[in-house]
N, CA, C and O of each residue as an XYZ file, in Angstrom:
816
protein
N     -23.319     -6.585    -14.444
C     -22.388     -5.968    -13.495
C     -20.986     -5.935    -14.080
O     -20.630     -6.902    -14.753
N     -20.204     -4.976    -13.900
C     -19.176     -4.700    -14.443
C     -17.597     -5.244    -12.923
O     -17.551     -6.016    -11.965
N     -16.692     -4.315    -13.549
C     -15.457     -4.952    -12.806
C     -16.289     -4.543    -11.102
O     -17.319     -3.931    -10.821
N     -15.548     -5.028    -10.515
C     -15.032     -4.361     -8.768
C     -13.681     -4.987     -8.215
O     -13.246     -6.109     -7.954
N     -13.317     -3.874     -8.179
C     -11.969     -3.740     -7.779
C     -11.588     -3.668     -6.552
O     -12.448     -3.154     -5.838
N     -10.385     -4.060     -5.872
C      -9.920     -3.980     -4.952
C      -8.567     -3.247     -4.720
O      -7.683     -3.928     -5.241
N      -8.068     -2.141     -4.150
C      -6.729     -1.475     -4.524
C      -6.096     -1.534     -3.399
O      -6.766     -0.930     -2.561
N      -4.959     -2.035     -2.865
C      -4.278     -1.969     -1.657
C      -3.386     -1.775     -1.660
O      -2.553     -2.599     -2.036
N      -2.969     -0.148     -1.092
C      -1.942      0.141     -1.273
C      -0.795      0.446     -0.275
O      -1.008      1.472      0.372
N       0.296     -0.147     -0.005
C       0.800     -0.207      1.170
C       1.682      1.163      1.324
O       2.246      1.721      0.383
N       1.701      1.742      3.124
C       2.162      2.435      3.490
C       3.228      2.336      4.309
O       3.280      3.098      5.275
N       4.242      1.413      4.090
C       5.366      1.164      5.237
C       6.539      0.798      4.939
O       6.621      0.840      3.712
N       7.561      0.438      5.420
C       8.743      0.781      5.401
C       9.271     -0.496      5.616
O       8.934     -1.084      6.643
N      10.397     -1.276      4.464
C      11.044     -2.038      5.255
C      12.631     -1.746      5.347
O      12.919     -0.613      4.959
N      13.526     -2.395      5.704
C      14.904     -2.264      5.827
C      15.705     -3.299      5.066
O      15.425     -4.485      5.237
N      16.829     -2.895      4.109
C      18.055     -3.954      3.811
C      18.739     -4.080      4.698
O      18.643     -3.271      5.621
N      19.800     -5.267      4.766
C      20.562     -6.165      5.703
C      22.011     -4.979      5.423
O      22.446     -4.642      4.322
N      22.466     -4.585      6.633
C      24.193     -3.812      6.023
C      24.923     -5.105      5.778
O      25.105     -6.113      6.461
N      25.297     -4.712      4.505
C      25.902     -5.957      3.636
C      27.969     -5.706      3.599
O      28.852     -6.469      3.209
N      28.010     -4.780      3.995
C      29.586     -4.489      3.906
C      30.275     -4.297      5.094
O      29.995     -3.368      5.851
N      31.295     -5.229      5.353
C      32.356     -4.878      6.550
C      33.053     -3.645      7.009
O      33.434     -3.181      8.084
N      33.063     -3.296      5.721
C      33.881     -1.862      5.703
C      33.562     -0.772      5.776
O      34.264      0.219      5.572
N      32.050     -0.835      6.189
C      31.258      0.678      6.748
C      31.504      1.196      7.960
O      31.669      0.542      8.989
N      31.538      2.612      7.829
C      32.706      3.753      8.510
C      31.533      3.516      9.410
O      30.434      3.135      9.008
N      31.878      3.798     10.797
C      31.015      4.201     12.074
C      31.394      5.089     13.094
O      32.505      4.941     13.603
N      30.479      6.195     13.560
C      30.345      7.200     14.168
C      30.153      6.855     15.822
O      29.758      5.818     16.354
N      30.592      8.140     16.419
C      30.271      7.551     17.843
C      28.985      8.366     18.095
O      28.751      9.243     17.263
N      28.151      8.218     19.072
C      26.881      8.630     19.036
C      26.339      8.466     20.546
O      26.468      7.393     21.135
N      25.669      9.694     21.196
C      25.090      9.631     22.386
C      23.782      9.798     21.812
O      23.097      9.281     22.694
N      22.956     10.185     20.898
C      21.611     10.005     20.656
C      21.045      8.624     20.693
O      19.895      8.365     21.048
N      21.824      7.868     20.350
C      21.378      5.984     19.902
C      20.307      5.944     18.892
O      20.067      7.010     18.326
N      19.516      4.746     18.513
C      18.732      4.820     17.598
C      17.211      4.760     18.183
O      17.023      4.805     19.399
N      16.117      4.655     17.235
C      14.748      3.938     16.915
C      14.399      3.622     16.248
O      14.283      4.283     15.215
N      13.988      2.402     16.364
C      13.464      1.513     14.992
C      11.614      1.296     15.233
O      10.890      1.396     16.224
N      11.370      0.973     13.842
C       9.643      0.504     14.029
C       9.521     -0.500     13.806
O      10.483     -1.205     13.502
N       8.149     -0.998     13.880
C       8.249     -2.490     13.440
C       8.222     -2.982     11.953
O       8.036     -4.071     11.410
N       8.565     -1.344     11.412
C       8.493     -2.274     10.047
C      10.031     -2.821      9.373
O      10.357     -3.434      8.356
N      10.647     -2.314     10.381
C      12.139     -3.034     10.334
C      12.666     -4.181     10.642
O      12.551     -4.509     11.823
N      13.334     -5.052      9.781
C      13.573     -6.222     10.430
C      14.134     -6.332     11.003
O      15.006     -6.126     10.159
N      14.864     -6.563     12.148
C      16.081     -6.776     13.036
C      15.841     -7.538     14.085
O      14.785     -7.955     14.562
N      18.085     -7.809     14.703
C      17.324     -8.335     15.784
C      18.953     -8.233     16.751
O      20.022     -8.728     16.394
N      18.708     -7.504     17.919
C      19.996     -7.699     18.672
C      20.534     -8.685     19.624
O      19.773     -9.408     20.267
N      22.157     -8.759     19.771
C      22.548     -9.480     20.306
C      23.336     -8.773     21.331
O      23.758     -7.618     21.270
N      23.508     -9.835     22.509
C      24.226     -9.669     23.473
C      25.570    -10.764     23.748
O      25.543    -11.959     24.040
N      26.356    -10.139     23.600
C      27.523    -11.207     23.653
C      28.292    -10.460     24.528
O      28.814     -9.345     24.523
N      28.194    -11.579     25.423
C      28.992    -11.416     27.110
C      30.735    -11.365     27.075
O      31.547    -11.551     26.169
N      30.865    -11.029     28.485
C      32.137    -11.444     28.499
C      33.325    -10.574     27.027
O      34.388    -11.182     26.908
N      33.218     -9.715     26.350
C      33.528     -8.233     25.663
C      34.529     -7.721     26.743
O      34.324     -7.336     27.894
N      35.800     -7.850     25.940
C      36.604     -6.684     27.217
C      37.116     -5.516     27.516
O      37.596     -5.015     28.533
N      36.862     -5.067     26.099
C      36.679     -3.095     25.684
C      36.201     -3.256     24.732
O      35.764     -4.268     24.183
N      36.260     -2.066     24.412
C      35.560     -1.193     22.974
C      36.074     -1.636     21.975
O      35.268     -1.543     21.049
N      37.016     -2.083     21.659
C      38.184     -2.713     20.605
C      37.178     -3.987     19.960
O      36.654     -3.980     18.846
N      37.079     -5.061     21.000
C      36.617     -6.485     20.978
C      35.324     -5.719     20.218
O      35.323     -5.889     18.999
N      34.671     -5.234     20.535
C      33.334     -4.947     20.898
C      33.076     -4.681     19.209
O      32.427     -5.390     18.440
N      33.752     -3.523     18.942
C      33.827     -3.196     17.358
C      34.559     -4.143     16.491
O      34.164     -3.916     15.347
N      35.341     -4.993     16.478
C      35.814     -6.340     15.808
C      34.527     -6.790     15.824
O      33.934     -6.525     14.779
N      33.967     -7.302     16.534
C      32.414     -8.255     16.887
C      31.280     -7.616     15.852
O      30.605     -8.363     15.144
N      31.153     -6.403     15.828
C      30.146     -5.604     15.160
C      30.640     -5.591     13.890
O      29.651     -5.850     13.204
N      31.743     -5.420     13.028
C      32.259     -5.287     12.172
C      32.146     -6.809     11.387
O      31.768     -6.902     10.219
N      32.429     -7.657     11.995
C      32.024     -9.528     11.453
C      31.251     -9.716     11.187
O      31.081    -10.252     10.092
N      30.142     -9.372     12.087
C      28.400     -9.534     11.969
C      28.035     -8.100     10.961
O      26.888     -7.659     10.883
N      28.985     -7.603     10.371
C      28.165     -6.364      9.504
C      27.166     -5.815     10.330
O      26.056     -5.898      9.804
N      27.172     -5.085     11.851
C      25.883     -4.759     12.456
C      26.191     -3.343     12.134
O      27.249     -2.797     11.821
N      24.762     -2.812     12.322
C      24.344     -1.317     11.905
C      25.088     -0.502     12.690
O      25.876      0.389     12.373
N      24.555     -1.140     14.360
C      25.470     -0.332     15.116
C      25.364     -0.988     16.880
O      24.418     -1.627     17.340
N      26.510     -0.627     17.534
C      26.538     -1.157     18.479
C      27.003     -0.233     19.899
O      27.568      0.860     19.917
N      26.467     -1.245     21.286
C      26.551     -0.624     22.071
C      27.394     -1.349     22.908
O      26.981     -2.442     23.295
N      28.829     -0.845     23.378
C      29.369     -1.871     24.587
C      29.212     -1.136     26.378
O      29.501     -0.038     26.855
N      28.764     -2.081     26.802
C      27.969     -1.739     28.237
C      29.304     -2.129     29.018
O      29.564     -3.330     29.088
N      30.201     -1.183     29.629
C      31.229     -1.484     30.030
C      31.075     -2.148     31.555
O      31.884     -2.881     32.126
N      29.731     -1.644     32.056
C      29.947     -2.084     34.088
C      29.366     -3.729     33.618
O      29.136     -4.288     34.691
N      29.071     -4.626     32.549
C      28.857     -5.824     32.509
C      29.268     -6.541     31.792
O      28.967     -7.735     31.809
N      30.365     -5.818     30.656
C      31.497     -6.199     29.808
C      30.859     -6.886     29.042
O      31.252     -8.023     28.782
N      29.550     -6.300     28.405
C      28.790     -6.903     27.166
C      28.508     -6.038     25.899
O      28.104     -4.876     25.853
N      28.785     -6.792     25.000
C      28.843     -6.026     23.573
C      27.199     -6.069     23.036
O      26.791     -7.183     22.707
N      26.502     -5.225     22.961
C      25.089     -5.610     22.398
C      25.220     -4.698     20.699
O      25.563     -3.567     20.355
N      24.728     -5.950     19.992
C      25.187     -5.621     18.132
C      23.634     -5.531     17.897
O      22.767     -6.237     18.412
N      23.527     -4.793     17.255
C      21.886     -4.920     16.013
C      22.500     -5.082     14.687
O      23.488     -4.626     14.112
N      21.781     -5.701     14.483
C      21.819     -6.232     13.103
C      20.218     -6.358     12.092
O      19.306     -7.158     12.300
N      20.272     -5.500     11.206
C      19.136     -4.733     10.355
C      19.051     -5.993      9.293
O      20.055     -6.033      8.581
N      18.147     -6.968      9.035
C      18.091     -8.028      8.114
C      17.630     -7.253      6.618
O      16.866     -6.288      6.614
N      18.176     -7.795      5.466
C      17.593     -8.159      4.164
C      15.909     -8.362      4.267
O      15.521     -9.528      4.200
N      14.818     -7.228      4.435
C      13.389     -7.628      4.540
C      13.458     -6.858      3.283
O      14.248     -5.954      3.011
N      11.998     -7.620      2.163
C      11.350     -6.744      1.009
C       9.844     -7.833      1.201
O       9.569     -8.881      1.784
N       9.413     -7.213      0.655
C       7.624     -7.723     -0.049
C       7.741     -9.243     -0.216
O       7.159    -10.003      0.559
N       8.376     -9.612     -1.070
C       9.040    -11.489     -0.694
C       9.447    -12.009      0.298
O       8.966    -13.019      0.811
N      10.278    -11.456      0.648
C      10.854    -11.942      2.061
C      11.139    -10.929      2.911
O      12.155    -10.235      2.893
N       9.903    -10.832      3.912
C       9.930     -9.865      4.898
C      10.265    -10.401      6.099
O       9.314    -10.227      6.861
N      10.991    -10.863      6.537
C      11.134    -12.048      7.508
C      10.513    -12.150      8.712
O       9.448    -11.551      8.863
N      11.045    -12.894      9.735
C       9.916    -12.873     10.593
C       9.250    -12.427     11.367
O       9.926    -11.729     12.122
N       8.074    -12.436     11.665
C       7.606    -11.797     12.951
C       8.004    -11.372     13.851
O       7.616    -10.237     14.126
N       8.806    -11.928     14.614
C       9.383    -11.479     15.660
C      10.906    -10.481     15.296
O      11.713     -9.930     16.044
N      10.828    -10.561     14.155
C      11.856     -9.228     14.019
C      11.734     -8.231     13.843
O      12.574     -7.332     13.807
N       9.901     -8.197     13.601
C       9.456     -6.888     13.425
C       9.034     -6.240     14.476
O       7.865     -5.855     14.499
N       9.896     -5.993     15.549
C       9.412     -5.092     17.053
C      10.224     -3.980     16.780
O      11.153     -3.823     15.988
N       9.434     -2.896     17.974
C      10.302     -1.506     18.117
C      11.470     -1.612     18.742
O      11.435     -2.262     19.787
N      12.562     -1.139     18.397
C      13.936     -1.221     18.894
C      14.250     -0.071     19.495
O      13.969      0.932     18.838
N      14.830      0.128     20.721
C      15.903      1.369     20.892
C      16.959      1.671     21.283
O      16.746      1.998     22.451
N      18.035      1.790     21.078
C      19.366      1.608     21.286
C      19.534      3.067     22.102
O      19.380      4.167     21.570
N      19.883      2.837     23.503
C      20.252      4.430     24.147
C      21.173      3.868     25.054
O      21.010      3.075     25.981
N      22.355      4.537     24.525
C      23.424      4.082     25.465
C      23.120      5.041     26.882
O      22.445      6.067     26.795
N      23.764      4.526     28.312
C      23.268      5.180     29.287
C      25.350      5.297     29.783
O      26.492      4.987     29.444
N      24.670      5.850     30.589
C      26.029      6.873     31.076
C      27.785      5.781     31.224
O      27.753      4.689     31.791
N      28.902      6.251     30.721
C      29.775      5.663     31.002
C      30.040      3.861     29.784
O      30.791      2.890     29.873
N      28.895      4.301     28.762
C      28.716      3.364     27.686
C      29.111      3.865     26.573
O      29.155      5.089     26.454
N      29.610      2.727     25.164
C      30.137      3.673     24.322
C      29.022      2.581     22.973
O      28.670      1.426     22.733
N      28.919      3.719     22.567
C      28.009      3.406     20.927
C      28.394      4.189     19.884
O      28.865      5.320     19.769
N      27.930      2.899     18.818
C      28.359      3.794     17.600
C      27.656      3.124     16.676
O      27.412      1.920     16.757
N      27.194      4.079     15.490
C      26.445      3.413     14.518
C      27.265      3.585     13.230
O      28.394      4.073     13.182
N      26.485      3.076     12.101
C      26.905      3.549     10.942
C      27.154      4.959     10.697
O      26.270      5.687     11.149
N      28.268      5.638     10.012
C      28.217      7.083      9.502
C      27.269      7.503      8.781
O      27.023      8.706      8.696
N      26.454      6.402      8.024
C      25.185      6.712      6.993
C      24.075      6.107      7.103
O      23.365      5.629      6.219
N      23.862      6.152      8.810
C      22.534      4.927      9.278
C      21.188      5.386      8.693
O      20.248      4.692      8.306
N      21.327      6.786      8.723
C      20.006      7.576      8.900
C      20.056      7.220      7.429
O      19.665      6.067      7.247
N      20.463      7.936      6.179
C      20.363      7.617      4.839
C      20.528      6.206      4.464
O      19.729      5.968      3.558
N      21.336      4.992      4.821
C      21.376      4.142      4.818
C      19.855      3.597      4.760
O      19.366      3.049      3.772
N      19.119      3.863      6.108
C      17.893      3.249      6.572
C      16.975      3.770      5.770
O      15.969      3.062      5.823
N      16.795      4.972      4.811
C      15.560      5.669      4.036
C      15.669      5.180      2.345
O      14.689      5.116      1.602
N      17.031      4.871      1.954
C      17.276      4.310      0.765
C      16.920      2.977      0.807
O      17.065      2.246     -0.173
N      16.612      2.720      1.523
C      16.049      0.770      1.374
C      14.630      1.105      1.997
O      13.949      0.191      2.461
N      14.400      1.786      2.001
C      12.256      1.752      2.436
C      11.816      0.966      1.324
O      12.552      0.922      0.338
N      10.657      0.295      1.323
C      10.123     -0.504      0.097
C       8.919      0.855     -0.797
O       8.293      1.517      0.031
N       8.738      1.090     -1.746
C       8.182      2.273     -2.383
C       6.864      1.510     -2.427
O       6.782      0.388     -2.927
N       5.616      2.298     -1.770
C       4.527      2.427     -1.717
C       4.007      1.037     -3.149
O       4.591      0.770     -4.199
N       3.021      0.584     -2.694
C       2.783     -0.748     -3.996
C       1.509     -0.705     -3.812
O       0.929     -0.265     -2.820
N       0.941     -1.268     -4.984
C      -0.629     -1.156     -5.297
C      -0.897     -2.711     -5.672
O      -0.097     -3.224     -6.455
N      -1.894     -3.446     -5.203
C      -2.072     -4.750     -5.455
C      -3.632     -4.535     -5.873
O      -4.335     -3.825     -5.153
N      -4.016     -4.973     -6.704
C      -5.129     -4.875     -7.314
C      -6.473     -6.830     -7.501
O      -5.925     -7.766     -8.084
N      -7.068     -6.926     -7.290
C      -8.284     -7.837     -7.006
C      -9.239     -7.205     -7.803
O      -9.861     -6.179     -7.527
N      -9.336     -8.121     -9.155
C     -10.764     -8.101    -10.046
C     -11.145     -9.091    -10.662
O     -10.451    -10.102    -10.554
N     -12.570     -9.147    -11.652
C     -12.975    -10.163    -11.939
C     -12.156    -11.021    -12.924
O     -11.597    -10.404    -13.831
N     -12.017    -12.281    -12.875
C     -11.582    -13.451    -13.359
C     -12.627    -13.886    -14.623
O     -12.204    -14.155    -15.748
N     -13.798    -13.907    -14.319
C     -14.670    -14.682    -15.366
C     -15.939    -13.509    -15.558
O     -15.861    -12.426    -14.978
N     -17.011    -13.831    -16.365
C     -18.364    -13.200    -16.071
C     -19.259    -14.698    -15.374
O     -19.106    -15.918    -15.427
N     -20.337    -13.626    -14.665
C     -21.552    -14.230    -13.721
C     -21.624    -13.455    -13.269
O     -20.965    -12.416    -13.298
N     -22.906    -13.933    -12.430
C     -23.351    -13.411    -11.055
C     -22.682    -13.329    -10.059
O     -22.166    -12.284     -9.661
N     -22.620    -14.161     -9.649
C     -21.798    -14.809     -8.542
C     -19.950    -14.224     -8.098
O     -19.031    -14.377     -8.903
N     -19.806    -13.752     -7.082
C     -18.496    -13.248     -7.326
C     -17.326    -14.222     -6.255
O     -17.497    -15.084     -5.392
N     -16.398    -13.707     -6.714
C     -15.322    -14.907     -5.920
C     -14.395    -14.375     -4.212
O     -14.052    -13.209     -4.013
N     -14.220    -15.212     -3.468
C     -13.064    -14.724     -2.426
C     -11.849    -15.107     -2.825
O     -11.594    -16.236     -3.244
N     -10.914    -14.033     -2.693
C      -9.784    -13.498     -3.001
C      -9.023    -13.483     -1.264
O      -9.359    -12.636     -0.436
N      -8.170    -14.380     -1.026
C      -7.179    -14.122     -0.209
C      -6.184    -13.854     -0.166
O      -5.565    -14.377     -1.093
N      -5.239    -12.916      0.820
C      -4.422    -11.489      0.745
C      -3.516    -11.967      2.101
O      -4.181    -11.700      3.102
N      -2.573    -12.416      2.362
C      -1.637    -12.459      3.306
C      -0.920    -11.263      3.404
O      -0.055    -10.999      2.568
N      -1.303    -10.153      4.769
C      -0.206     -9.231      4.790
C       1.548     -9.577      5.137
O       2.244    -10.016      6.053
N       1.657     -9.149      3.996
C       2.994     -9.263      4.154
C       4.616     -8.455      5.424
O       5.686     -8.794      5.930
N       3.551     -7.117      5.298
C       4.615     -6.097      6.499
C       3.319     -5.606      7.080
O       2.290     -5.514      6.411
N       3.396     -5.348      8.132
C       3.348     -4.429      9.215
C       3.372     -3.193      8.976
O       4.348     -2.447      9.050
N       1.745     -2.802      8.530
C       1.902     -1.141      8.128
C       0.646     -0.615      8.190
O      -0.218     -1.036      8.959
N       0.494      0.304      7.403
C      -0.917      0.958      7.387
C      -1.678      0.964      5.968
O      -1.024      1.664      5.195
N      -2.435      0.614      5.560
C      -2.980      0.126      4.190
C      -4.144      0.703      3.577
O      -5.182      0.439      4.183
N      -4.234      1.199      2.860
C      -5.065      1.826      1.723
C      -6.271      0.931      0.888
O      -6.045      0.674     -0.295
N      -7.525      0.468      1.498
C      -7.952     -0.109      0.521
C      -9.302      0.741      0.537
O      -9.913      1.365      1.405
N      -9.575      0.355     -1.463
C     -10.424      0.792     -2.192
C     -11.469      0.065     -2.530
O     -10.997     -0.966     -3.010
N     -12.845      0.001     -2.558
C     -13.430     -0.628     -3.194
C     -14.472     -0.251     -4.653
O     -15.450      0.487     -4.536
N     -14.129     -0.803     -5.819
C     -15.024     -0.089     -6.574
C     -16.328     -0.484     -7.163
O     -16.265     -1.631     -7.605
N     -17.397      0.030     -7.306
C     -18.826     -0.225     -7.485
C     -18.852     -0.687     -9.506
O     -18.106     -0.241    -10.377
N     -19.810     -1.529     -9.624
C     -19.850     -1.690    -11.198
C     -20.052     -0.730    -11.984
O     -21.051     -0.040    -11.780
N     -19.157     -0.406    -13.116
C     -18.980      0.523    -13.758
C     -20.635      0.676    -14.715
O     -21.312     -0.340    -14.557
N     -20.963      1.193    -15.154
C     -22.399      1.435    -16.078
C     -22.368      0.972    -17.301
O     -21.497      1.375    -18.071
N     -23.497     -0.142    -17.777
C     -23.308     -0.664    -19.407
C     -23.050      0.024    -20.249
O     -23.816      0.951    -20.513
N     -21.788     -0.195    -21.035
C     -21.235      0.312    -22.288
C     -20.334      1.613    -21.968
O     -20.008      2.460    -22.799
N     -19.938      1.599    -20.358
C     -19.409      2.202    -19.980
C     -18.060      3.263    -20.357
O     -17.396      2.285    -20.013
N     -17.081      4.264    -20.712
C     -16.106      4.246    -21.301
C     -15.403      4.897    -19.694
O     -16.025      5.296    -18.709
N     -13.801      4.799    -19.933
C     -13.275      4.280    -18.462
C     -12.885      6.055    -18.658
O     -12.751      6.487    -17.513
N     -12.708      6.972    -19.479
C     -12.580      8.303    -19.070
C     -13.932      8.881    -19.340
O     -13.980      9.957    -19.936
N     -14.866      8.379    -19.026
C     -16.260      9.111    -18.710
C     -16.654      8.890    -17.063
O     -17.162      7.807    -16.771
N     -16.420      9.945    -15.925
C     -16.509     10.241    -14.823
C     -17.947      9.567    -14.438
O     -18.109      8.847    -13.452
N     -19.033      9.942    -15.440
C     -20.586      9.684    -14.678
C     -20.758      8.156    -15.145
O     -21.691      7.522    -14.653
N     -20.009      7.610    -15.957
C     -20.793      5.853    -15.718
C     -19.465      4.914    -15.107
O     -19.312      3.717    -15.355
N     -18.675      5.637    -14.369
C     -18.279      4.558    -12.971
C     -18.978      4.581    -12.290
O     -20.009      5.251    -12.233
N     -18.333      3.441    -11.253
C     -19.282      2.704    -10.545
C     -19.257      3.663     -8.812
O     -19.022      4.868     -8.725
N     -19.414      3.183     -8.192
C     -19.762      3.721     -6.844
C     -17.878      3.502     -6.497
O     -17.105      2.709     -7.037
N     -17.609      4.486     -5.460
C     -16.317      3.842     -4.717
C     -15.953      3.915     -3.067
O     -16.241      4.965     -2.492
N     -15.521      3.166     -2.535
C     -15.533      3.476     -0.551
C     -14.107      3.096     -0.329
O     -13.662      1.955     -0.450
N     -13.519      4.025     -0.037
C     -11.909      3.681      1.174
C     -11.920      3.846      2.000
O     -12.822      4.581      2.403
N     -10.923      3.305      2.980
C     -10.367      3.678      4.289
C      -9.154      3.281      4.286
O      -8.494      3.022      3.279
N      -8.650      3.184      5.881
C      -7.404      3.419      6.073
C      -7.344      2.388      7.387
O      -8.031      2.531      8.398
N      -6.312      1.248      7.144
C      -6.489      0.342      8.011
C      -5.016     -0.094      8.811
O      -4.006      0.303      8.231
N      -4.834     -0.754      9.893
C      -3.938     -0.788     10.243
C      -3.469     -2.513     10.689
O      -3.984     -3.043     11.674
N      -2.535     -3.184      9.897
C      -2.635     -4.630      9.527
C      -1.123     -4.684     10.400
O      -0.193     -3.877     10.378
N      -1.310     -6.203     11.309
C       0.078     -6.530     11.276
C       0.372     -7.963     10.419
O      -0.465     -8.714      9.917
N       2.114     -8.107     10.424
C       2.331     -9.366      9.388
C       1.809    -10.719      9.657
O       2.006    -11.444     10.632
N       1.202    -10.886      8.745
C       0.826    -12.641      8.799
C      -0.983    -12.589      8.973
O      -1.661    -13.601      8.796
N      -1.436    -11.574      9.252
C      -3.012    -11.260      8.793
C      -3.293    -11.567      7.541
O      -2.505    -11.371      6.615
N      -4.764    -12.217      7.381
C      -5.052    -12.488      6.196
C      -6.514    -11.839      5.797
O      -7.537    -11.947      6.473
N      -6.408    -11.288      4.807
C      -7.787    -10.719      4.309
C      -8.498    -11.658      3.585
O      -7.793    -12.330      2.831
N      -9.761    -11.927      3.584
C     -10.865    -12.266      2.405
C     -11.218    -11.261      1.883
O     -11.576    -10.453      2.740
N     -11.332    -10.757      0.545
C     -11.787    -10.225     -0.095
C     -12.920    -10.645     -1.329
O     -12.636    -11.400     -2.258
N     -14.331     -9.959     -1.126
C     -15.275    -10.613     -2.195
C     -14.809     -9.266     -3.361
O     -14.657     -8.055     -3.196
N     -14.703    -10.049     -4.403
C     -14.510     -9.355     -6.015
C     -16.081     -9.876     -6.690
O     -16.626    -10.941     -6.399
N     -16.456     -9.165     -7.348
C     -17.350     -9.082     -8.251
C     -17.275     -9.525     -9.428
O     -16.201     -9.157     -9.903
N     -18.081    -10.353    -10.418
C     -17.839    -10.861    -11.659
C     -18.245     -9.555    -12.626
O     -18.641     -8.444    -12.272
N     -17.961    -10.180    -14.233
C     -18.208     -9.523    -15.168
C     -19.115     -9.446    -15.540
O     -19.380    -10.646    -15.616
N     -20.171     -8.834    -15.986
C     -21.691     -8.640    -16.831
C     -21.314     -8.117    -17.834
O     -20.248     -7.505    -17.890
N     -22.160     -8.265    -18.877
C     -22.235     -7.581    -20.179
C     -22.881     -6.267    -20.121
O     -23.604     -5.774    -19.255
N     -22.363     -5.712    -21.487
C     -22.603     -4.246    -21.266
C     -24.197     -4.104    -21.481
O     -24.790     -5.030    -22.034
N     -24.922     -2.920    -21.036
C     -26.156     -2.733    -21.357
C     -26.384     -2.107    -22.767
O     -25.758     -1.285    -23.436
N     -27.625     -2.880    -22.967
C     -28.292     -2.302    -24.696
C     -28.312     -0.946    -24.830
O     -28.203     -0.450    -25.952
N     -28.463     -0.106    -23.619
C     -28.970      1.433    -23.957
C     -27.858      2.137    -23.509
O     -27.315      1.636    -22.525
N     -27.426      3.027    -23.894
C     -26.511      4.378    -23.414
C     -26.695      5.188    -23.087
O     -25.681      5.790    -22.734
N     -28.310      6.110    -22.850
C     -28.847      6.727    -21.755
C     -30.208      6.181    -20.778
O     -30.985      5.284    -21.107
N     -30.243      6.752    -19.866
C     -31.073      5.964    -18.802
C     -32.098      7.499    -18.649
O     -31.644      8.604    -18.946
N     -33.251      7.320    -18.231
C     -34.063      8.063    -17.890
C     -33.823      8.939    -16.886
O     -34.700      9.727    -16.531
């Protein structure tokens, strides 16, 4: 038996932390939406006594963007965390967000939220699971999802003795789908060992 492979390739999105004080902000009646593959997490800080306070407050905390709710004199900040493939942080920061200011409220986000938010997506990654040793016997391989997304896995069948890897007819068998994982799921995966190649190079 030859390799079997495992290919997982992720489909999702995470977000960098706004790292600078000095980002320009827009006023905005659309507000935002976030997914869960964003990290964040908002605050409410009471007692705000205009729009002034409100944007000092947002501007300290580097938040993306903020909403001050004037009939309860509360400043509510989001703040978009530093998440990648290493440190995707936690669970609970990965919920849907929506920021919609409602009538007689004032919001404002970054001038470059929308581009801001697409230049830090994490680029599609391929993690690969194959054999370690030769035998029979094949091994489990465990896989901690890391983000909250939609995932690509492949499985591939043993390639054919004496196989060559740009000859189409002696790979092995292959099956995908398309799965939908949240963070902190863990996969088992069985991988297949190595066999030696076969004596003959055509088969009947």
């Amino acid at each position: 038996m030859k390799n079997v492979c495992v290919f997982i390739i992720l489909i999702a999105v995470c977000v960098h932390q706004v790292s600078s004080n000095s980002a320009s902000y827009i006023s905005d009646e659309a507000g935002i939406v976030l997914d869960l593959a964003t990290s964040s997490n908002i605050t409410n800080d009471t007692n705000t006594r205009n729009e002034v306070e409100c944007m000092v407050r947002c501007r300290l905390q580097a938040c993306a963007a903020a909403t001050f709710v004037k009939r309860v004199s509360t400043c509510q900040l989001l703040v978009i965390y530093d998440a990648n493939l290493q440190n995707p942080g936690l669970m609970s920061t990965h919920v849907a967000r929506v920021m919609q200011p409602e009538a007689g409220d004032q919001f404002w986000k970054m001038k470059d939220f929308d581009s801001h938010v697409i230049s830090r997506k994490i680029n599609n990654f391929t993690t690969v699971f194959k054999n370690s040793s030769t035998g029979s016997v094949g091994s489990i391989r465990n896989w901690t999802i890391g983000v909250t997304g939609c995932y690509l896995i492949e499985g591939l069948g043993a390639g054919g003795g004496g196989y060559e890897l740009d000859k189409s007819h002696s790979r092995g068998a292959k099956i995908s789908g398309l799965f939908n994982f949240s963070m902190g799921s863990e996969l088992s995966i069985v991988v297949g060992q190595l066999g030696g190649n076969g004596s003959n190079r055509a088969g009947a």
